[in-house]
N, C-alpha and C positions, 0 to 999 in steps of 0.2 A: 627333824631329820638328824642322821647320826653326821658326820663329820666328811663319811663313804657318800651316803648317800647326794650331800647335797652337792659334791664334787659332783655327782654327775650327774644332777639337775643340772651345774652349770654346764657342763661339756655340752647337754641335748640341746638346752637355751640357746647357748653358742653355734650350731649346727640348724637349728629349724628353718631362721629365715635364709640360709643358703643353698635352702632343700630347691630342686629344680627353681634356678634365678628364673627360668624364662619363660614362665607360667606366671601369670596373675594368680590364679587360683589358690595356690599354697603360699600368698601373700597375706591371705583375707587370718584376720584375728580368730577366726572359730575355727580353722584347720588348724591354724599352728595351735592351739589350745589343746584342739584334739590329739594330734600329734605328740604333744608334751606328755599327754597323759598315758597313751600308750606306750611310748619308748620308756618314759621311769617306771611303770608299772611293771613292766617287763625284764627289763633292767636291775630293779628290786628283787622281782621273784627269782631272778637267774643271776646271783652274786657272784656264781663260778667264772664267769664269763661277762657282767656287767654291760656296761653303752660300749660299741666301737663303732667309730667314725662312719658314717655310711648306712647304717643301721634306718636312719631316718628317710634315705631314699626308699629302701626295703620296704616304706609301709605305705607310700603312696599310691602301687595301684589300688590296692584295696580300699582305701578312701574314696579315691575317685570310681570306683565302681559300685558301692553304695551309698556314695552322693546322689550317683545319677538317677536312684528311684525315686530323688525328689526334686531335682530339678534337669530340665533338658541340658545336658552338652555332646557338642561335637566333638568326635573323637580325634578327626582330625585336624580339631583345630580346639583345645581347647582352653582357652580365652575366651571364647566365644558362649559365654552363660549369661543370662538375667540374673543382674544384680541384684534387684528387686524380690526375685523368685527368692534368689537364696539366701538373702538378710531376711524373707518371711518365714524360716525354717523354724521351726519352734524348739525351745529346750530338748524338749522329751524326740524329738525325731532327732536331734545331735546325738544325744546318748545312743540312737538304736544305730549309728552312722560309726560312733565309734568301737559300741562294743562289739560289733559284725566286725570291723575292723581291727581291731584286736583278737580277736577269736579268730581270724585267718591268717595273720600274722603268725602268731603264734602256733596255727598248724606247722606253718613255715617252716621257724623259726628252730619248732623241734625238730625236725628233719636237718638241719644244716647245723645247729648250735655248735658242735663239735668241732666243726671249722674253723671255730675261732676262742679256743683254747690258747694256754699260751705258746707262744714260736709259730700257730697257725701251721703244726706240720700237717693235718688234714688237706688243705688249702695247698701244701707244694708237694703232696703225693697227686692229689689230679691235674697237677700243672704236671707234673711225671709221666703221668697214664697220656694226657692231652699229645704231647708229644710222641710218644707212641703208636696215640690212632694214626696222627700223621706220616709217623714211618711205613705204616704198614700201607695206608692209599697211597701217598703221594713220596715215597723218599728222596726226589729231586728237590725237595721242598726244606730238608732236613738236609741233604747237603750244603745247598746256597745258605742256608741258615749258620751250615756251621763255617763254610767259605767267609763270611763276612760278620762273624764273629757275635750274630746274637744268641742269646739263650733265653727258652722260652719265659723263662722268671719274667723279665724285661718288660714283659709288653701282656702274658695271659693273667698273670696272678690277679690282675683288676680284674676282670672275667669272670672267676672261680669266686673272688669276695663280693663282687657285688652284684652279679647276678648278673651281667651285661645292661645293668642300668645305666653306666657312660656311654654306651654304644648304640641303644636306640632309643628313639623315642615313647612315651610315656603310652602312649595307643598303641603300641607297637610289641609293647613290654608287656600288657596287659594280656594282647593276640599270645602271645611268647607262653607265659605264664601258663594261660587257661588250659596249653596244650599240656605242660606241667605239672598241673594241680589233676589228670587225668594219666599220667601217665606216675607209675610204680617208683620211686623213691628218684625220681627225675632231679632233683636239686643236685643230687650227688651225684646220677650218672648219665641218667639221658640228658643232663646240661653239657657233658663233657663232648657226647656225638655234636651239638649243637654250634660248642666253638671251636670244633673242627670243622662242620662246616663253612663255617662262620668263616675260617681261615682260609677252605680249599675254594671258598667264592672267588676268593682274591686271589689265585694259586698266580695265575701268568701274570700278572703285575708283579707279585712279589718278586717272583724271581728276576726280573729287570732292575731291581734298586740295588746299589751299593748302599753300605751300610748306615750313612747317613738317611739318606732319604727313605730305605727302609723302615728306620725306627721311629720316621716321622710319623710314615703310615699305618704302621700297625699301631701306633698308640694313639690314631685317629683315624679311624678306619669309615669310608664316606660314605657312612650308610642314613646323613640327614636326609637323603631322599629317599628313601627306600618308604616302601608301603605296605600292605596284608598281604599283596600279589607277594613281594619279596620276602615276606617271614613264612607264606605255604611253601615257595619254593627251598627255600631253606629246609626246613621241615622235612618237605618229603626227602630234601637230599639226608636230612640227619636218620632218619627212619633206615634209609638205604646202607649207609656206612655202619651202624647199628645193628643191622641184619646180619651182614658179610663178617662184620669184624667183632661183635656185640660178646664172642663168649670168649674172644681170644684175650679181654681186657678183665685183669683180675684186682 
């Protein structure tokens, strides 16, 4: 490895076991392995733009989605796998686990790379746009906003970077996603209808916090319960707002 390189073998190393704490699953030695290899491979081939922090969230639904054709888990719970099943997994079924998962990564991967360029000015033009939507459905929303003094940087730019992977659950993300990976350059734009949504769910709470408890809430927004029920509803709401407001955002 050059000097570049192994710098950021360590930053991935440094990041893997902190990838979803609350998961067994991404504890076990043959994810993170896999993991490793796709994020440097990656990484490597894209030196413009290299490891950034978060990146290793980014690769987890895919793992776990072709993990699952070789051993059972619940999605909504999943912790919940045969240990046994999956320490019988053989060499050759790891490799077809990770290079599937690499190859959809990296569909990804291409569609957003851009994003994170340096300064990330991609990543605070649809925090720009984000804002926007919201003027145009809700601008009650955008005034108390500016009444008590946040700016949308504060609290969406997580959003826009990682995909709303701090925001819900890993079966949840997966639901999210798959609508994603069907719909026309969605990372970059039908994501944007999505956390507006995402925003106008919570419209009549927001508007009841003063500034502190505001900012608690939008940078923890309580959707640990939420379920498939609440990411179709979402959805259809994003579809709707997308429709109405879809050409007025350039």
């Amino acid at each position: 490895m050059t000097s570049s390189e192994y710098k950021t073998y360590k930053n991935i190393s440094v990041d893997i076991p902190r990838t979803l704490p609350g998961l067994k699953l991404f504890s076990e030695e043959k994810i993170q392995k896999i993991m490793l290899r796709i994020l440097l491979v990656w990484s490597t081939k894209n030196q413009n733009i290299g490891y950034v922090q978060g990146f290793n969230d980014l690769c987890t639904p895919f793992i776990t989605v072709f993990l699952s054709q070789y051993i059972d888990l619940d999605y909504n719970n999943l912790d919940i796998y045969d240990e046994n099943n999956f320490q019988s997994i053989g060499q050759e079924e790891l490799f077809e686990i990770e290079a599937d998962s690499y190859g959809c990564f990296n569909l990804m991967m291409n569609k957003i790379k851009n994003n994170y360029l340096n300064n990330q000015p991609a990543l605070q033009k649809m925090v720009e746009k984000l804002e926007y939507i919201i003027k145009l459905v809700d601008p009650d929303i955008i005034d108390h906003f500016e009444a008590q003094d946040i700016k949308f940087m504060q609290f969406s730019f997580r959003w826009m970077n990682c995909s709303l992977m701090r925001e819900f659950s890993l079966k949840l993300i997966i639901r999210l996603w798959d609508t994603y990976f069907s719909e026309e350059d969605a990372f970059n734009t039908f994501h944007l209808f999505v956390c507006a949504g995402l925003l106008l769910s919570f419209s009549e709470k927001i508007k009841k916090l003063d500034f502190q408890d505001l900012m608690i809430f939008l940078q923890k927004l309580p959707t640990n319960d939420w379920n498939f029920e609440d990411i179709d509803v979402l959805l259809a709401k994003t579809y709707q707002i997308n429709v109405l407001y879809g050409k007025l955002i350039k």
